[in-house]
DSSP file (Angstrom, degrees, kcal/mol; ACC not computed):
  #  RESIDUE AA STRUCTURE BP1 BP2  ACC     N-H-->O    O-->H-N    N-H-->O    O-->H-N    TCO  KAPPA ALPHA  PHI   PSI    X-CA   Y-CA   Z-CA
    1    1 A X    >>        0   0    0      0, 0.0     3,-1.8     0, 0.0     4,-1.0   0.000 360.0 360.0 360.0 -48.2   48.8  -19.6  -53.4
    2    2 A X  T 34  +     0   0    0      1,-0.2     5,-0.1     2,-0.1    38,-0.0   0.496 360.0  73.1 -62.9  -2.3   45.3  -19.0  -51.6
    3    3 A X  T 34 S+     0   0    0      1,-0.1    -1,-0.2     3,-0.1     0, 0.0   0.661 100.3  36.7 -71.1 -25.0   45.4  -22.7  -50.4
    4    4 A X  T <4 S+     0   0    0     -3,-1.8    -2,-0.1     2,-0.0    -1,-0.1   0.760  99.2  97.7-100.1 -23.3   48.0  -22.4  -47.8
    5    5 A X  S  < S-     0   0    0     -4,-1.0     2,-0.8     1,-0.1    22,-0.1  -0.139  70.7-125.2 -84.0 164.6   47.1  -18.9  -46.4
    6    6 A X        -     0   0    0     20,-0.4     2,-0.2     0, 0.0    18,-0.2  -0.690  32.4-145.2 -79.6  95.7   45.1  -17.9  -43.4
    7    7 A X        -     0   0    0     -2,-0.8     2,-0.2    -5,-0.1    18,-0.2  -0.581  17.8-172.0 -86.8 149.9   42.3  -15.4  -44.7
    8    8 A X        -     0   0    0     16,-1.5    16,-0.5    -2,-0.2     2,-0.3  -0.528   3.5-169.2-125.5 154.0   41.2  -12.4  -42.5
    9    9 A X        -     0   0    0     -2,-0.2     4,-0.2    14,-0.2    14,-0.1  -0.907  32.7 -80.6-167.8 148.6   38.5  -10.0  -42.8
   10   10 A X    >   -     0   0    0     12,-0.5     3,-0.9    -2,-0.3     4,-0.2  -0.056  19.9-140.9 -67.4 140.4   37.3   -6.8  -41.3
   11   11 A X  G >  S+     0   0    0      1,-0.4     3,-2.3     2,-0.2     2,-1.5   0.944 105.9  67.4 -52.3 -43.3   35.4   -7.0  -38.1
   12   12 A X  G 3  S+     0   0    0      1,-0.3    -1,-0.4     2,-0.0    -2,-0.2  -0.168  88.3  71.9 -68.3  43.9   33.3   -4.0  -39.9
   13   13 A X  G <  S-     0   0    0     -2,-1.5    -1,-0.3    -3,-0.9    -2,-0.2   0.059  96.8-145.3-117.8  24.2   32.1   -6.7  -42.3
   14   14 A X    <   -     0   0    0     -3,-2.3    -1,-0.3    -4,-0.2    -2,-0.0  -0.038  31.3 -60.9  59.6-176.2   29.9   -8.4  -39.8
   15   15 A X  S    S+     0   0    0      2,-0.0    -1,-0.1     3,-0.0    -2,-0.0   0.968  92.5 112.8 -62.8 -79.6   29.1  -12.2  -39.2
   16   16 A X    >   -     0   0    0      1,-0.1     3,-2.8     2,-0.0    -1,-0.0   0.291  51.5-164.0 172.3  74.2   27.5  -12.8  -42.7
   17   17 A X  T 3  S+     0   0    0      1,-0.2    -1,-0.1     3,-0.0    -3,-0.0   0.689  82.5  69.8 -71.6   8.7   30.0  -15.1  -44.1
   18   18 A X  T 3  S+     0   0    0      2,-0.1    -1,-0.2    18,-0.0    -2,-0.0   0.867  80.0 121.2 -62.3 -41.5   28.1  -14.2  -47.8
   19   19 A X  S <  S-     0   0    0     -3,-2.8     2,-0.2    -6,-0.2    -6,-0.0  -0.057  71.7-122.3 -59.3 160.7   29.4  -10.8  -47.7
   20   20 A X        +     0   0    0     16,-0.1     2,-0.2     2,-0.0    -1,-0.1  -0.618  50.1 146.3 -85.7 131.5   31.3   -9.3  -49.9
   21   21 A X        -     0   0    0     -2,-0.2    15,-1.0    13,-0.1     2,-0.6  -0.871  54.6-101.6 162.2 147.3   34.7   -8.1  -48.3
   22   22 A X  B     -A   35   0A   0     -2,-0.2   -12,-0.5    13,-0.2    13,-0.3  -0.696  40.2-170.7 -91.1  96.9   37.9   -7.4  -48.6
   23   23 A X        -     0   0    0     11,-2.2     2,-0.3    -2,-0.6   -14,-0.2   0.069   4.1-165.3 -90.7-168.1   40.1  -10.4  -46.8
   24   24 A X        -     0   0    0    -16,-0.5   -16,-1.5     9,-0.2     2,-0.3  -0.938   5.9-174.6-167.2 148.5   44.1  -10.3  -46.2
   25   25 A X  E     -B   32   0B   0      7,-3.4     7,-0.9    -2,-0.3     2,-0.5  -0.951  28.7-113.8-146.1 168.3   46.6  -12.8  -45.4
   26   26 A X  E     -B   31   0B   0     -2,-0.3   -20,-0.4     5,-0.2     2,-0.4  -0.920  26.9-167.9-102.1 126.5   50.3  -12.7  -44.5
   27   27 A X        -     0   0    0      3,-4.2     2,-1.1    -2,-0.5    -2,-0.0  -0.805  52.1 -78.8-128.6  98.6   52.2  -14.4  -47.1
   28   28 A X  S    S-     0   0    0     -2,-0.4     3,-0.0     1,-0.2    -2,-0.0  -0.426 118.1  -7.4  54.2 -84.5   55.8  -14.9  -45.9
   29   29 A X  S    S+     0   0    0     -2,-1.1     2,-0.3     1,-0.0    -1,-0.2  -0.343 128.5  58.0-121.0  79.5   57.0  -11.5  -46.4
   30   30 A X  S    S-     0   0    0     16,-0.1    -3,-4.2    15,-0.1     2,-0.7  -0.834  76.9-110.2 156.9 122.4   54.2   -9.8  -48.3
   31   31 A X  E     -BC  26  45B   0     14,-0.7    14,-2.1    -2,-0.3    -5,-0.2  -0.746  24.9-157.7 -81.8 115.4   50.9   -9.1  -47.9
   32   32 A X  E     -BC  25  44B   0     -7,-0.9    -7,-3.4    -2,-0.7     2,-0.2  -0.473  10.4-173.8 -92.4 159.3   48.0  -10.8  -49.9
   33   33 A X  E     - C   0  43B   0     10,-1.2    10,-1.6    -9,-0.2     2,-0.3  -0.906   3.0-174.8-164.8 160.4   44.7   -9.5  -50.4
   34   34 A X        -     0   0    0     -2,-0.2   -11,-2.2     8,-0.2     2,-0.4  -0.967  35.7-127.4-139.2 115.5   41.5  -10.6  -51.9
   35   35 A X  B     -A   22   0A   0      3,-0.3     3,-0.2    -2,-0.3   -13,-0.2  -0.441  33.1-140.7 -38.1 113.5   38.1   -9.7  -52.8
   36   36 A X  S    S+     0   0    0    -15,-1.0     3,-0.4    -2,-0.4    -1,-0.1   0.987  99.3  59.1 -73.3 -52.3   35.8  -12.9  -50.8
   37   37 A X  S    S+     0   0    0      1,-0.3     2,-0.6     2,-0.1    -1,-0.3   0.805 119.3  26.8 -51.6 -45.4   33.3  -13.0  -54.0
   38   38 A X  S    S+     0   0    0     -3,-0.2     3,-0.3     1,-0.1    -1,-0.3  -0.785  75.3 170.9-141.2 109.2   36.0  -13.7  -56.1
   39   39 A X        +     0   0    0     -2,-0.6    -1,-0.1    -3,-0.4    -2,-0.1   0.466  67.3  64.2 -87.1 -17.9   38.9  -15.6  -54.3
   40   40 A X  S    S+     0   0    0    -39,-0.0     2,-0.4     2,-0.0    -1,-0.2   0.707  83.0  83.3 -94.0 -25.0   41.4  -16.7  -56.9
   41   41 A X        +     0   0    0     -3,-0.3     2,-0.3    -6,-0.1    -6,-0.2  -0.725  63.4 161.7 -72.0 132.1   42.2  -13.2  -57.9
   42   42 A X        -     0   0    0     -2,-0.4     2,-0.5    -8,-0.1    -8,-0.2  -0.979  16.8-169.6-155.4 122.6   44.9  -12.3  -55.1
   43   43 A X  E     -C   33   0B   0    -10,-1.6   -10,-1.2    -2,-0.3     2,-0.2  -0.949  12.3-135.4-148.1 137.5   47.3   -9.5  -55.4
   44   44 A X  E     +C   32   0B   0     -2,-0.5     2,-0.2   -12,-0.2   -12,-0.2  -0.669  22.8 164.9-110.1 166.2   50.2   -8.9  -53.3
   45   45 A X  E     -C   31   0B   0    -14,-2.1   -14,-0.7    -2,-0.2     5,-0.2  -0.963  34.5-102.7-155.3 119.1   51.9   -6.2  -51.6
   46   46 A X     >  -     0   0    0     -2,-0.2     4,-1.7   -16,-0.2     5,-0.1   0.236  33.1-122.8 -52.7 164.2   54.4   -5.1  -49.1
   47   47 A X  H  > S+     0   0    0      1,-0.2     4,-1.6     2,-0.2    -1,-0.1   0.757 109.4  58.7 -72.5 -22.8   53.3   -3.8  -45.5
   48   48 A X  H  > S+     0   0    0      2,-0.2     4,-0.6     1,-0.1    -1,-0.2   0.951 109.2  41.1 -50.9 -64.7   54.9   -0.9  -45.9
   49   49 A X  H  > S+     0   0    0      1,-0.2     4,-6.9     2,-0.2    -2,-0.2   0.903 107.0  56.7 -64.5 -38.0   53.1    0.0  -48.7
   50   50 A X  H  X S+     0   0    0     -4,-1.7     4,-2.4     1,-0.3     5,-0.3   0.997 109.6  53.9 -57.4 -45.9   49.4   -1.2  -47.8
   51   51 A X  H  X S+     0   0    0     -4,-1.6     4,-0.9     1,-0.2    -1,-0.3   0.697 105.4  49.2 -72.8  -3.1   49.9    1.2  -44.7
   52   52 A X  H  X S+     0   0    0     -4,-0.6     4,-0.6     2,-0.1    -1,-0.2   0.773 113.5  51.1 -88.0 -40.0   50.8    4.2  -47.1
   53   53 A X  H  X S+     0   0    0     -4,-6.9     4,-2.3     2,-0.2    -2,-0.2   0.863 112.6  47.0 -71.2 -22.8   47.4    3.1  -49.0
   54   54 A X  H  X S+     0   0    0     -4,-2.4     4,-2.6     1,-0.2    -3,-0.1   0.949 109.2  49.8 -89.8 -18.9   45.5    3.2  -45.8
   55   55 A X  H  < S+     0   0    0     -4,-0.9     6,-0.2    -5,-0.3    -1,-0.2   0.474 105.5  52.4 -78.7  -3.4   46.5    6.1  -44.6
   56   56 A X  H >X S+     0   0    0     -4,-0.6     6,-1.3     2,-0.1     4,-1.1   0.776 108.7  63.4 -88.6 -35.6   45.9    8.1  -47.7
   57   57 A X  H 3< S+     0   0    0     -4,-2.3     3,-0.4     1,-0.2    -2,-0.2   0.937 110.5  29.3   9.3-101.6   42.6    6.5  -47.2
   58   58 A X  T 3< S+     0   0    0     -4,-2.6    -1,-0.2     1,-0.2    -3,-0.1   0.190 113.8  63.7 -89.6  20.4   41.7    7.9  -44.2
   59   59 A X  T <4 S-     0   0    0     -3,-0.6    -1,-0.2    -5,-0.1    -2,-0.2   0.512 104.3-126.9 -96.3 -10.1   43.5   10.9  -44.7
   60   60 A X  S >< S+     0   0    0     -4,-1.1     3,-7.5    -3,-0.4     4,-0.5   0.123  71.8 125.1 101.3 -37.5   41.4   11.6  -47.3
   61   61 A X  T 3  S+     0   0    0      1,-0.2     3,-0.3    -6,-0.2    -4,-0.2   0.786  78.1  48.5 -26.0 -25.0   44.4   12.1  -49.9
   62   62 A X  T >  S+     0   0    0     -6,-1.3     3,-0.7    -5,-0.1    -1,-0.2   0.469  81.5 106.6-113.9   7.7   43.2    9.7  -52.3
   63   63 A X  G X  S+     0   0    0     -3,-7.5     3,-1.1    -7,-0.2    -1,-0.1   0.710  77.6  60.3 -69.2 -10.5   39.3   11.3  -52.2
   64   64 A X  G 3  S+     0   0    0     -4,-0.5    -1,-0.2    -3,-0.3    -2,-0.1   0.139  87.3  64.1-118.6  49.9   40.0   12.7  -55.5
   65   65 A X  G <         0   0    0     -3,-0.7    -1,-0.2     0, 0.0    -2,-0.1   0.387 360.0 360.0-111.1 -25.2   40.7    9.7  -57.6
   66   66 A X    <         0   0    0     -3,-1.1    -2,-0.1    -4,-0.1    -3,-0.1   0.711 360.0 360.0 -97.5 360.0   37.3    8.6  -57.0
């Protein structure tokens, strides 16, 4: 599956294609996404849902998990 997709990564991970950072691709109807250190672990997820995880995120909802 990671062969075919287009991988992305956040502008806030800099140039520095060594870092470590958290890529995404669109795969068909689903979103994949991937750790760059270790690329063959891939798990996917709807768009719907990633935008319910980022916005508990930055809402702070999810601060007490950590």
């Amino acid at each position: 599956m990671t062969g075919e997709l287009i991988w992305q990564k956040s502008s806030f991970s800099g140039g520095d294609n060594n870092q470590a950072c958290v890529e995404i691709a669109h795969a068909s109807h689903l979103i994949a996404i991937r750790e760059s250190d270790t690329p063959d672990d891939v798990i996917t997820t709807t768009a719907g849902h990633l935008r319910m995880l980022i916005s508990g995120v930055k809402s702070g909802r999810l601060d007490d998990l950590i």
